[in-house]
TORTOR-846765 format. One record per atom (N, C-alpha, C): residue number from 0; residue in one letter; chain; atom name; x, y, z. Coordinates in Angstrom, 1 decimal, padded with zeros to 4 digits. Example, Ala and Ser with C-alpha at 12.3 -4.5 7.8 and 13.67 -1.06 7.14 Angstrom:
2
R   nr  rest  kette  atom       x       y       z
R    0     a      A     N   013.2  -005.7   007.8
R    0     a      A    CA   012.3  -004.5   007.8
R    0     a      A     C   013.2  -003.3   007.8
R    1     s      A     N   012.8  -002.2   007.1
R    1     s      A    CA   013.7  -001.1   007.1
R    1     s      A     C   012.9   000.0   007.9
***
This chain:
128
R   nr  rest  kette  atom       x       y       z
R    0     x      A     N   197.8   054.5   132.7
R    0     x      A    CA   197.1   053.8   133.8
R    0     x      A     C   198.0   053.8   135.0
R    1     x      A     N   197.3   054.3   136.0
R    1     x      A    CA   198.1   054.2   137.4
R    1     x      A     C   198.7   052.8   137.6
R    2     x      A     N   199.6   052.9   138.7
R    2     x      A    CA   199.9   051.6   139.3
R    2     x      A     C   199.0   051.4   140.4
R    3     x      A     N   198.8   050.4   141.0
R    3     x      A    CA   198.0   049.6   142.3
R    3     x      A     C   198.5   050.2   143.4
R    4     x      A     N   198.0   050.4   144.1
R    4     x      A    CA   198.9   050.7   145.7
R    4     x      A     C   199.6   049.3   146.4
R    5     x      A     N   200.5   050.0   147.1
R    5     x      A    CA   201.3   048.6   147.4
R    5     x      A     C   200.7   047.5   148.3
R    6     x      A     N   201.1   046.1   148.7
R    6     x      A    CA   200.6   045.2   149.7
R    6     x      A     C   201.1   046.0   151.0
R    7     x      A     N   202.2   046.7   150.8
R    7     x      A    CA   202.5   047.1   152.2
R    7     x      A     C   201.0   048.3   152.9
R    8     x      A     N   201.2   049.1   152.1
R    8     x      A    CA   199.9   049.9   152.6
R    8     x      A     C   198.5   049.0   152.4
R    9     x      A     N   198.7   048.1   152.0
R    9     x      A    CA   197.2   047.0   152.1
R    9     x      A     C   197.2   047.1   153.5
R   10     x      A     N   198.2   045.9   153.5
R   10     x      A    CA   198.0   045.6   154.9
R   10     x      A     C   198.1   046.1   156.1
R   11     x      A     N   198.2   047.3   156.3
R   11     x      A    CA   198.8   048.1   157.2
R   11     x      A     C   197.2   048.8   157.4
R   12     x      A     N   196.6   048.9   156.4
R   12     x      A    CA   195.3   049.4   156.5
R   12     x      A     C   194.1   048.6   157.2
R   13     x      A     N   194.4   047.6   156.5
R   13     x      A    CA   193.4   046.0   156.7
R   13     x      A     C   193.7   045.7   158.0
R   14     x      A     N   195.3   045.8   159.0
R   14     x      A    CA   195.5   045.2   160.1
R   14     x      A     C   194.6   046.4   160.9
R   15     x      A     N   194.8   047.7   160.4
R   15     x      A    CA   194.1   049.1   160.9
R   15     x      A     C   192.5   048.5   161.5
R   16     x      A     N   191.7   048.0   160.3
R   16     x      A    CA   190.5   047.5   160.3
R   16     x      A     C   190.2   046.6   161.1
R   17     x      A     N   191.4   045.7   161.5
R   17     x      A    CA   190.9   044.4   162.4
R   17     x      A     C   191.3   044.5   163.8
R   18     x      A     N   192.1   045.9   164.1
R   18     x      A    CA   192.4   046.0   165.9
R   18     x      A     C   190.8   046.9   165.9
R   19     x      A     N   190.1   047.4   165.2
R   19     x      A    CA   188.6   047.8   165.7
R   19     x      A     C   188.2   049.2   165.4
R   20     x      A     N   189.4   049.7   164.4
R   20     x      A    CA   189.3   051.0   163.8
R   20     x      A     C   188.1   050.9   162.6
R   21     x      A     N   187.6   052.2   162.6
R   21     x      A    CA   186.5   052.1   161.2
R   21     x      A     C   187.2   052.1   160.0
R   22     x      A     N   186.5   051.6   159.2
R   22     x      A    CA   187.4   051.6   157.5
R   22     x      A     C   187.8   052.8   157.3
R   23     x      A     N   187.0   053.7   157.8
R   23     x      A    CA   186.9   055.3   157.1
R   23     x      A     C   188.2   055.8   158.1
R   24     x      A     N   188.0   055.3   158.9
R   24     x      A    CA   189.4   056.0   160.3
R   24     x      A     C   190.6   055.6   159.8
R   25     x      A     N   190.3   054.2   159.2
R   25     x      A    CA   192.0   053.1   159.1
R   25     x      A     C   192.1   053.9   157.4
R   26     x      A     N   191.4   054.1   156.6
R   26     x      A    CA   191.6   055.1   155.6
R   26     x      A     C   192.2   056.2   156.2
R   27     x      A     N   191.5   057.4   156.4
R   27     x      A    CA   192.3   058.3   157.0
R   27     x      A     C   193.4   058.4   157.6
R   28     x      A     N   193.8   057.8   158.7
R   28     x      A    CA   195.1   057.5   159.2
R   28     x      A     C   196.6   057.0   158.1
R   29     x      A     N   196.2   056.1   156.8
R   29     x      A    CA   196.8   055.8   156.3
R   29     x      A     C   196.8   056.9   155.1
R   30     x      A     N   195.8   057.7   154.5
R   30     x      A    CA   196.1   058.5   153.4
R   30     x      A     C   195.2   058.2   152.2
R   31     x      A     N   194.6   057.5   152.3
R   31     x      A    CA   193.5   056.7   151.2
R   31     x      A     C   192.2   057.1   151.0
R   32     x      A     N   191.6   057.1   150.2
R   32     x      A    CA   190.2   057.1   149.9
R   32     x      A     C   189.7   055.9   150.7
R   33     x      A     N   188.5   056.6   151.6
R   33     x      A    CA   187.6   056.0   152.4
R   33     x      A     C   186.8   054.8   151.7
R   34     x      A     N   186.8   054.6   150.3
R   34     x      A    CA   186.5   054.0   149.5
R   34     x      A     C   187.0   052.6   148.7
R   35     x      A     N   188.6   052.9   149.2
R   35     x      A    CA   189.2   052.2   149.1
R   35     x      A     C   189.9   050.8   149.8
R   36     x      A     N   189.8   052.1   151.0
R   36     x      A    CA   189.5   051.0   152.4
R   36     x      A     C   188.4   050.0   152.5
R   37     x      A     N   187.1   050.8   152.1
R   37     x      A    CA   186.1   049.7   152.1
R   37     x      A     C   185.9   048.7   151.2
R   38     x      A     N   186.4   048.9   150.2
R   38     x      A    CA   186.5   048.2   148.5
R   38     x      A     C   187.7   046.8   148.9
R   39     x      A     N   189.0   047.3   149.7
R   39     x      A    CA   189.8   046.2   150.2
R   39     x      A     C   189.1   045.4   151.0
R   40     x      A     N   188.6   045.7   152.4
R   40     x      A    CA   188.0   044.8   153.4
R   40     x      A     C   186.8   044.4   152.7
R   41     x      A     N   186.0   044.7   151.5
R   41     x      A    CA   184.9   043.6   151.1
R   41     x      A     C   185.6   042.6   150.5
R   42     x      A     N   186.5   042.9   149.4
R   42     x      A    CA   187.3   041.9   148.6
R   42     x      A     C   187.7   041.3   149.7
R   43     x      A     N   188.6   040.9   150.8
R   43     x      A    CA   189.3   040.5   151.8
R   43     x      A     C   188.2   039.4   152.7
R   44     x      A     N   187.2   040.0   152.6
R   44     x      A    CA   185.9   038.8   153.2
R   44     x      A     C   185.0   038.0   152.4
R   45     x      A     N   185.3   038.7   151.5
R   45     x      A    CA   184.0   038.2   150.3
R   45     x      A     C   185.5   036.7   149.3
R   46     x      A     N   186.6   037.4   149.4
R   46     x      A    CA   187.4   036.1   148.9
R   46     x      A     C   188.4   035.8   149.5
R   47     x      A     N   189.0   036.5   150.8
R   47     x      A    CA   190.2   036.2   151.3
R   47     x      A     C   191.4   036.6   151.2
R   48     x      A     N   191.3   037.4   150.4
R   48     x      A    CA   192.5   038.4   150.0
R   48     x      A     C   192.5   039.9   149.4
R   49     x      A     N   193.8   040.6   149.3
R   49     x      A    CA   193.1   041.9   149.0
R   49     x      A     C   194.5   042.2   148.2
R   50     x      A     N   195.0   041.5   147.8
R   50     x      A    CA   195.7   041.9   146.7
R   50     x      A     C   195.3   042.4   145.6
R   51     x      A     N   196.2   043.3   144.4
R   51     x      A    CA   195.6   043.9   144.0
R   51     x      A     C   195.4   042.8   142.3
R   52     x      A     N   194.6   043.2   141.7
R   52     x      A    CA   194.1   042.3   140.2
R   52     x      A     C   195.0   042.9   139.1
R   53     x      A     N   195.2   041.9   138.5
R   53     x      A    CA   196.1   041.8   137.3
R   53     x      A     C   195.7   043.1   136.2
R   54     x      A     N   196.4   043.8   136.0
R   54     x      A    CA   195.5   045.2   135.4
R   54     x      A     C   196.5   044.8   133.4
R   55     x      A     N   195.5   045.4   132.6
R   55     x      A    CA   196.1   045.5   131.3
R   55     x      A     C   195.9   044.3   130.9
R   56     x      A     N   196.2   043.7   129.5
R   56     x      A    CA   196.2   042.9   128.7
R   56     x      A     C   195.2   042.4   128.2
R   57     x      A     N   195.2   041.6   127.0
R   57     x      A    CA   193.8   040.9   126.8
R   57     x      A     C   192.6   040.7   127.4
R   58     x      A     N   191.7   041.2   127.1
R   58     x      A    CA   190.5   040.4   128.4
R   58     x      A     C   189.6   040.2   126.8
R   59     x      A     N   189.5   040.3   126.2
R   59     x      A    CA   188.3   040.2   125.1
R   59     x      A     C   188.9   038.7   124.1
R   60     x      A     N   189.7   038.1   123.6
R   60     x      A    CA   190.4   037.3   123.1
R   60     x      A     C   189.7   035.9   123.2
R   61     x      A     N   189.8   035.8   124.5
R   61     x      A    CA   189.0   034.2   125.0
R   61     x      A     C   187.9   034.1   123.9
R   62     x      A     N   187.0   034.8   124.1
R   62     x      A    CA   185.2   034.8   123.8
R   62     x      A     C   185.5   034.4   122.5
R   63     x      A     N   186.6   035.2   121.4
R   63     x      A    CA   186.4   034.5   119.8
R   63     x      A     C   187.2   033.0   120.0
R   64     x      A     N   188.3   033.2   121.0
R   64     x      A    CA   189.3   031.6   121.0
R   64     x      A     C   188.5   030.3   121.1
R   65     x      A     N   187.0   030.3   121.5
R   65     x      A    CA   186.4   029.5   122.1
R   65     x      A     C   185.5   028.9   121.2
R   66     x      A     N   185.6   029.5   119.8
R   66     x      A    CA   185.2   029.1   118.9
R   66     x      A     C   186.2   029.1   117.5
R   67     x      A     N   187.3   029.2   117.4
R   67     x      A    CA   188.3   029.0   116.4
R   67     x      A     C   188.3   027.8   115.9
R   68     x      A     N   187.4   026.5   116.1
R   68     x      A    CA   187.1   025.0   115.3
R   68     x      A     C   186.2   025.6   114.3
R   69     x      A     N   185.0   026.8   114.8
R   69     x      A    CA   184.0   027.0   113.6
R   69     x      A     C   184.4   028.0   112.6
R   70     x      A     N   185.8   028.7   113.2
R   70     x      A    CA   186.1   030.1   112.5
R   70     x      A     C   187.1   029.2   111.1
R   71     x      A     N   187.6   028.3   112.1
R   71     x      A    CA   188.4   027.2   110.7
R   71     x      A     C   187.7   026.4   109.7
R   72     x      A     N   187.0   025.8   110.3
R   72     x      A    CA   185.8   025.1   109.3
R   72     x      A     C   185.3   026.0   108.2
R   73     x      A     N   184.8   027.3   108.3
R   73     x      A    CA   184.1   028.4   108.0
R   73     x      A     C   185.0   028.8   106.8
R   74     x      A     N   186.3   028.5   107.5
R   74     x      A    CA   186.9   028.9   106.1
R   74     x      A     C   187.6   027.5   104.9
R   75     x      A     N   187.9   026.4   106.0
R   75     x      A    CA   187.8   025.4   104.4
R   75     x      A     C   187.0   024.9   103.9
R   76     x      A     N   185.7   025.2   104.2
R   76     x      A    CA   184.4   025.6   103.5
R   76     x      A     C   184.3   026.3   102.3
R   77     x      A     N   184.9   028.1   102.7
R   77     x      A    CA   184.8   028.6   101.7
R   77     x      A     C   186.2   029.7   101.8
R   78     x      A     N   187.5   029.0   101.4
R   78     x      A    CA   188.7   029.7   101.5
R   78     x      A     C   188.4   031.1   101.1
R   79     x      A     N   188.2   031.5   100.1
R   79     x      A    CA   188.0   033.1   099.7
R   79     x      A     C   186.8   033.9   100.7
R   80     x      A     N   186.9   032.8   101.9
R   80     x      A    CA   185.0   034.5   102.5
R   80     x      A     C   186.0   035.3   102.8
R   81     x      A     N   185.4   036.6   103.0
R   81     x      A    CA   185.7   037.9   103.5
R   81     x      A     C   185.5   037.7   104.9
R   82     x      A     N   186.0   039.1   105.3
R   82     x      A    CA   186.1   038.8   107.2
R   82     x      A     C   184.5   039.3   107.3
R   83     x      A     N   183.8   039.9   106.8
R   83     x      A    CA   182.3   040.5   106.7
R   83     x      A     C   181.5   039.3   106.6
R   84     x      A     N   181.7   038.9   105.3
R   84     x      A    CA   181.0   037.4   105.0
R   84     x      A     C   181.5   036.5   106.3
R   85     x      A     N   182.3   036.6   106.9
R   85     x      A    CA   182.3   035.6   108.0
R   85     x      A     C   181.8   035.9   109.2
R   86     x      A     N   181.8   037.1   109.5
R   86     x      A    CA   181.3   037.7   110.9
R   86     x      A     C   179.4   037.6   110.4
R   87     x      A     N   179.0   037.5   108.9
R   87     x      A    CA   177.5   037.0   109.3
R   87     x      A     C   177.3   035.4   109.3
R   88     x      A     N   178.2   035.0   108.6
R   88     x      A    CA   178.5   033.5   108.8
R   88     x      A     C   178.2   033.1   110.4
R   89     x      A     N   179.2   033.9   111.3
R   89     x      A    CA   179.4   033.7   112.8
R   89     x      A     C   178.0   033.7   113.5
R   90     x      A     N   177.4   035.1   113.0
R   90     x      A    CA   176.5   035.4   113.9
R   90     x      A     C   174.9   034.8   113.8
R   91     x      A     N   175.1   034.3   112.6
R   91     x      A    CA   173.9   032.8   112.2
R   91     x      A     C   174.4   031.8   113.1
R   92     x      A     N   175.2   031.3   113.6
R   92     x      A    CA   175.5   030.4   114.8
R   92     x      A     C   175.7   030.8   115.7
R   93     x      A     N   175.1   032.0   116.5
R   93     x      A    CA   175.0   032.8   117.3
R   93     x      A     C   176.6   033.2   118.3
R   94     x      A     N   177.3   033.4   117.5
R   94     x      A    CA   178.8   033.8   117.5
R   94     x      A     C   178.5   035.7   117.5
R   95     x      A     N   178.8   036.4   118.2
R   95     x      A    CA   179.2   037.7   118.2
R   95     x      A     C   180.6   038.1   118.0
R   96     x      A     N   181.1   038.5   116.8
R   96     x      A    CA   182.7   038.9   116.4
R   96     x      A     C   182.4   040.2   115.4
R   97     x      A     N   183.4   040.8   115.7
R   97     x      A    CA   183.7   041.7   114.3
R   97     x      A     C   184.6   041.4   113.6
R   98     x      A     N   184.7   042.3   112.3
R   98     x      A    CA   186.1   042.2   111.6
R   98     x      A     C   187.2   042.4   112.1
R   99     x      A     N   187.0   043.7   112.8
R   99     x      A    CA   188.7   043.2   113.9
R   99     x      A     C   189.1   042.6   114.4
R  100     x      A     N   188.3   042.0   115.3
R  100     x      A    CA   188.3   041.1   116.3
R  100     x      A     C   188.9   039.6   115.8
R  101     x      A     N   188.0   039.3   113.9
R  101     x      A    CA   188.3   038.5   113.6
R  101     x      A     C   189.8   038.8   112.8
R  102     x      A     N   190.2   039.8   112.5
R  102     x      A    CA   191.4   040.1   111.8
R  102     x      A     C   192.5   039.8   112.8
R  103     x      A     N   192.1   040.0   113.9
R  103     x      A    CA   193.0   039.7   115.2
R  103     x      A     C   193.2   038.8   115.3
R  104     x      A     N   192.4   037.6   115.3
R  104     x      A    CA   192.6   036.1   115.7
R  104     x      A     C   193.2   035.5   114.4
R  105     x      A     N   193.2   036.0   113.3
R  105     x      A    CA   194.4   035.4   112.1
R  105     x      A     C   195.9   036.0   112.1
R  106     x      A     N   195.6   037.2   113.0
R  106     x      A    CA   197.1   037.7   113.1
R  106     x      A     C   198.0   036.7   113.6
R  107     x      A     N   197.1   036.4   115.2
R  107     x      A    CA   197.6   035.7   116.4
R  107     x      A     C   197.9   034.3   115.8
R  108     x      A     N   197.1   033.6   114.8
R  108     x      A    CA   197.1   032.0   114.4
R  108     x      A     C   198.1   032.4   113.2
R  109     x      A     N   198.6   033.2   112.9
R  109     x      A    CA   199.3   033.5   111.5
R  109     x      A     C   198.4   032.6   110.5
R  110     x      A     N   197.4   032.8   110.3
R  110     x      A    CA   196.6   033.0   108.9
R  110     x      A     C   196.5   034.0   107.8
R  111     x      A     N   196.7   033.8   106.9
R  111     x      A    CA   197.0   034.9   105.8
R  111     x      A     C   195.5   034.8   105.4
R  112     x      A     N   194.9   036.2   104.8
R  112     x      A    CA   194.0   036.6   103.7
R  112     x      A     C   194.0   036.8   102.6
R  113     x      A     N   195.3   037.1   102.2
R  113     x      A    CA   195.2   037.6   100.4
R  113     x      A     C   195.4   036.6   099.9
R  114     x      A     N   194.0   037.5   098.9
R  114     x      A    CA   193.4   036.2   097.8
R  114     x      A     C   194.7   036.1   096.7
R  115     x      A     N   194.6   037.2   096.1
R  115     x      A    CA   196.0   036.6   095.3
R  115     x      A     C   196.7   038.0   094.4
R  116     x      A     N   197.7   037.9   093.7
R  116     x      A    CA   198.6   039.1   093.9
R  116     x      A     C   197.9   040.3   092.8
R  117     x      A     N   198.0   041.3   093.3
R  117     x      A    CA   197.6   042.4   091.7
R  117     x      A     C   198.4   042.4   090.4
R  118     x      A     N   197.4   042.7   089.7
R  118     x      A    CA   198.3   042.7   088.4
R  118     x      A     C   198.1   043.5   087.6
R  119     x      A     N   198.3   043.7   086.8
R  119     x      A    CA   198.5   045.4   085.7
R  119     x      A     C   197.1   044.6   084.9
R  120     x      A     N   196.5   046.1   084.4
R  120     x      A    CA   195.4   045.8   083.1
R  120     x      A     C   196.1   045.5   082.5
R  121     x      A     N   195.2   044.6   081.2
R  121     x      A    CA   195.8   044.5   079.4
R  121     x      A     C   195.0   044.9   079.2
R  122     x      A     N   195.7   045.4   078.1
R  122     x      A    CA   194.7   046.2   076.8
R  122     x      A     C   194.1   044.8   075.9
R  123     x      A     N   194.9   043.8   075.8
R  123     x      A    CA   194.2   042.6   074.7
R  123     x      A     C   193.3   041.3   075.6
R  124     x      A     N   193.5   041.2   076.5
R  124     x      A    CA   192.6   040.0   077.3
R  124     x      A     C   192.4   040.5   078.7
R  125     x      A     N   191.6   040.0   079.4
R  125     x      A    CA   191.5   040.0   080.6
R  125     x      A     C   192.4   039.1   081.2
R  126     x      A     N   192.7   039.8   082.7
R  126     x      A    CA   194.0   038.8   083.4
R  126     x      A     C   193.3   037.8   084.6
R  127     x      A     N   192.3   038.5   085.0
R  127     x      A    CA   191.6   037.5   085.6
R  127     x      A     C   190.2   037.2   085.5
***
């Protein structure tokens, strides 16, 4: 992923825009997509600034975080559900998750899943 263009060429474009140059002119003169010039001066009037937005990291996380009281309950309910059995558990309380999503949020809480350790066949009884 690229990096942002700097504040210096922000503003040097945006000050372009406000002595009475066109976006498309204060673009050109500076080396920019005419696009980008216009994309900065909306941001810049529509909120006040034209810095550039936090790029990368999490954006999906919140949406399951905001229900981790029902993803806990859900399970001292029923310690052994599966992450399947729980994503329809979810989606009956109108929760949208998947299994990754929900594998992800026990990573992050350090919650463990395994039920319990493997063991060798017997030939004389069953071991579990």
């Amino acid at each position: 992923m690229g990096k942002p263009l700097s504040m210096d060429l922000r503003e040097r474009v945006i000050a372009a825009i406000d002595t009475g140059r066109s976006r498309r002119a204060a673009a050109a003169q500076y080396g920019v997509a005419p696009s980008t010039a216009i994309r900065w001066d909306n941001e810049r009037r529509s909120t006040g600034s034209f810095a550039p937005k936090p790029q990368g990291g999490d954006m999906r996380s919140r949406r399951i975080e905001a229900h981790a009281g029902v993803i806990r309950a859900a399970l001292e309910e029923t310690p052994d559900i599966t992450l399947a059995e729980l994503c329809r558990h979810l989606s009956e309380r109108g929760v949208a998750a998947s299994t990754s999503s929900l594998w992800r949020f026990f990573q992050r809480h350090g919650i463990t899943r395994k039920k319990r350790p493997a063991m060798p066949s017997s030939r004389t009884a069953r071991t579990s």
